[in-house]
C-alpha positions in Angstrom: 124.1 168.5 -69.5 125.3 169.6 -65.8 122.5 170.8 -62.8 124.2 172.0 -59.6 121.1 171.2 -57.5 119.8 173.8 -55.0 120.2 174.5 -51.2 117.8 173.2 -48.6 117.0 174.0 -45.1 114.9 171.7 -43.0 113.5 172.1 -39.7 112.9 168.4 -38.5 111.5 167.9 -34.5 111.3 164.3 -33.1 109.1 162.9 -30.2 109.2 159.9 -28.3 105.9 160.9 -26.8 105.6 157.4 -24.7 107.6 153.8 -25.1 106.0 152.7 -27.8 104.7 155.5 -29.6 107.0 158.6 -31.4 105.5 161.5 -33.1 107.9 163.4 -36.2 107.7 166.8 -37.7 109.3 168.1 -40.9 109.5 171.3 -42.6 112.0 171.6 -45.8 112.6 174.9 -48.1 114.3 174.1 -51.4 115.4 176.9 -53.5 114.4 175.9 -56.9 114.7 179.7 -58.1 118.1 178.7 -59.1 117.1 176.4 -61.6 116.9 178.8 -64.3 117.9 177.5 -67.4 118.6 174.0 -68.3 120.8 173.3 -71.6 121.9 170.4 -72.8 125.0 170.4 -75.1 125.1 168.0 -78.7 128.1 166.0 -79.9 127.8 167.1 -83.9 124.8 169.0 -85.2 122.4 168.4 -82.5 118.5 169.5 -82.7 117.9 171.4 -86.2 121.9 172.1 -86.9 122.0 173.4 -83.2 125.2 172.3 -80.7 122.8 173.0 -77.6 119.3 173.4 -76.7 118.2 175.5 -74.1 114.8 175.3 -71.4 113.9 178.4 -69.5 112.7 176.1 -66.3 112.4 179.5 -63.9 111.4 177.4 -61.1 109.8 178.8 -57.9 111.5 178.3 -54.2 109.1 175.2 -52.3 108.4 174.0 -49.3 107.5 170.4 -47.9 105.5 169.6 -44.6 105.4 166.3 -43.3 104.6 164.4 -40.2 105.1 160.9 -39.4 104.6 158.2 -36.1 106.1 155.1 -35.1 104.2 152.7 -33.1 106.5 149.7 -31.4 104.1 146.6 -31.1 106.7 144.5 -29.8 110.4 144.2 -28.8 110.9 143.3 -32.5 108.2 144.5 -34.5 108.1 148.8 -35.1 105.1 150.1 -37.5 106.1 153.4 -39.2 103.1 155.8 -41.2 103.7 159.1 -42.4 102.1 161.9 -44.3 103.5 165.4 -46.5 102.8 168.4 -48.9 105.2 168.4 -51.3 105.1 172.2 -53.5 106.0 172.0 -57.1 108.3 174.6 -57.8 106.7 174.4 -61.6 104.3 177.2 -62.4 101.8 176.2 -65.5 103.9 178.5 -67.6 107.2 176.7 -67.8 105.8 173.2 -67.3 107.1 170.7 -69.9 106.8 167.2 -71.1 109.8 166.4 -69.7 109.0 167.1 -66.3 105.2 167.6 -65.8 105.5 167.9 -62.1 102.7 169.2 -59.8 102.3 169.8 -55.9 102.4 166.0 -54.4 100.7 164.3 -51.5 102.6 161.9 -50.3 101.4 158.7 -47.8 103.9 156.0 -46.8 102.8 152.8 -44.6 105.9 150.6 -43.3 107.5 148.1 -40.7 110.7 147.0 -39.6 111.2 143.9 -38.2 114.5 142.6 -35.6 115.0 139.6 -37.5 118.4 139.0 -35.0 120.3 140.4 -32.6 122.4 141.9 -35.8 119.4 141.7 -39.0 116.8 144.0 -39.6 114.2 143.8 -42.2 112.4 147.2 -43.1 109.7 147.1 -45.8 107.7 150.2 -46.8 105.6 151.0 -49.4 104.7 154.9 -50.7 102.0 156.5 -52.7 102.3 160.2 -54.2 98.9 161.3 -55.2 99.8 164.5 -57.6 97.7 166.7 -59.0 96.6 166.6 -62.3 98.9 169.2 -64.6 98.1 171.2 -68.1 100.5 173.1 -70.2 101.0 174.8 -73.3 103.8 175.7 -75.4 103.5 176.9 -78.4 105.8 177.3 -81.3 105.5 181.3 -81.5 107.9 181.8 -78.0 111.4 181.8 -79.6 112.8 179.2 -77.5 110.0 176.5 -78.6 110.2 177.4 -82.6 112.0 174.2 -82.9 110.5 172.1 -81.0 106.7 172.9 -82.4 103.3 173.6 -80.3 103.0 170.9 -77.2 99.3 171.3 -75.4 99.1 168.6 -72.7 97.1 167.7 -69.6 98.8 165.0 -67.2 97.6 162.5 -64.7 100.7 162.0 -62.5 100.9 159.4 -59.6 103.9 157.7 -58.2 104.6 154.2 -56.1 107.6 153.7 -54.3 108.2 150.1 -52.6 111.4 149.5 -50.8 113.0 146.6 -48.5 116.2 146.8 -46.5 117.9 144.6 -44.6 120.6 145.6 -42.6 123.3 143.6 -41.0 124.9 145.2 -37.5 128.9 143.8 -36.8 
């Protein structure tokens, strides 16, 4: 299968409001509404004799707001927090197994410490509280026939821990 993913357009501001303390503002539109159609294409016979099989996705256009601070506690030590609203561009009609996605909170803690003159070590950890997601396909719609009747509630969350360390020559 091939995706050409879709445009964005952010709208980012930046603060340094004092010299310790920064403020950050983001505002992102994503045009999903190009993501039509995904189909996948089989070596051989595929699914039931079929060389390709095809999902209306019919996604919506989004937007994400977010908002973050960093707080430097010392010459070496920065404390970073941030919050967004993350849209799903998935309306409850063309939700799938596959990707049972749902608007998204996100909150992200991290730090980034000067280990030297040239090393940094940046740790961060972030939790997506999603909201909980049903759907219902059923075997009647054309497209599904194959694939059967598919009802479905999800409980979707996500946790994202990251280090870095960076070396400056």
């Amino acid at each position: 299968a091939s995706i050409t993913l879709p445009a964005t357009a952010p709208a980012s501001l930046f603060s340094q409001l004092t010299d310790k303390f920064a403020l950050m503002a983001d505002v992102t539109w994503t045009g999903w509404s190009s993501f039509d159609k995904l189909t996948i294409h089989f070596d051989g016979a595929g699914i039931a004799g079929s060389s390709t099989s095809t999902t209306t996705e019919n996604w919506d256009d989004t937007w994400r707001y977010s908002l973050g601070a960093n707080y430097q506690v010392t010459e070496k030590l920065l404390l970073r927090a941030g919050v967004a609203f993350d849209e799903t561009p998935i309306s409850d009609e063309y939700r799938t197994p596959r990707i049972p996605g749902e608007d998204r909170l996100w909150v992200s803690l991290g730090a980034g410490v000067q280990l030297t003159e040239a090393i940094n070590l940046d740790v961060a950890y972030t939790h997506l509280f999603v909201s909980d997601s049903k759907m219902e396909k059923s075997a009647a719609n054309p497209e599904d026939t194959s694939r059967g009747t598919v009802v479905g509630e999800f409980e979707n969350s996500v946790d994202i821990a990251s280090i870095q360390l960076s070396y400056k020559f």
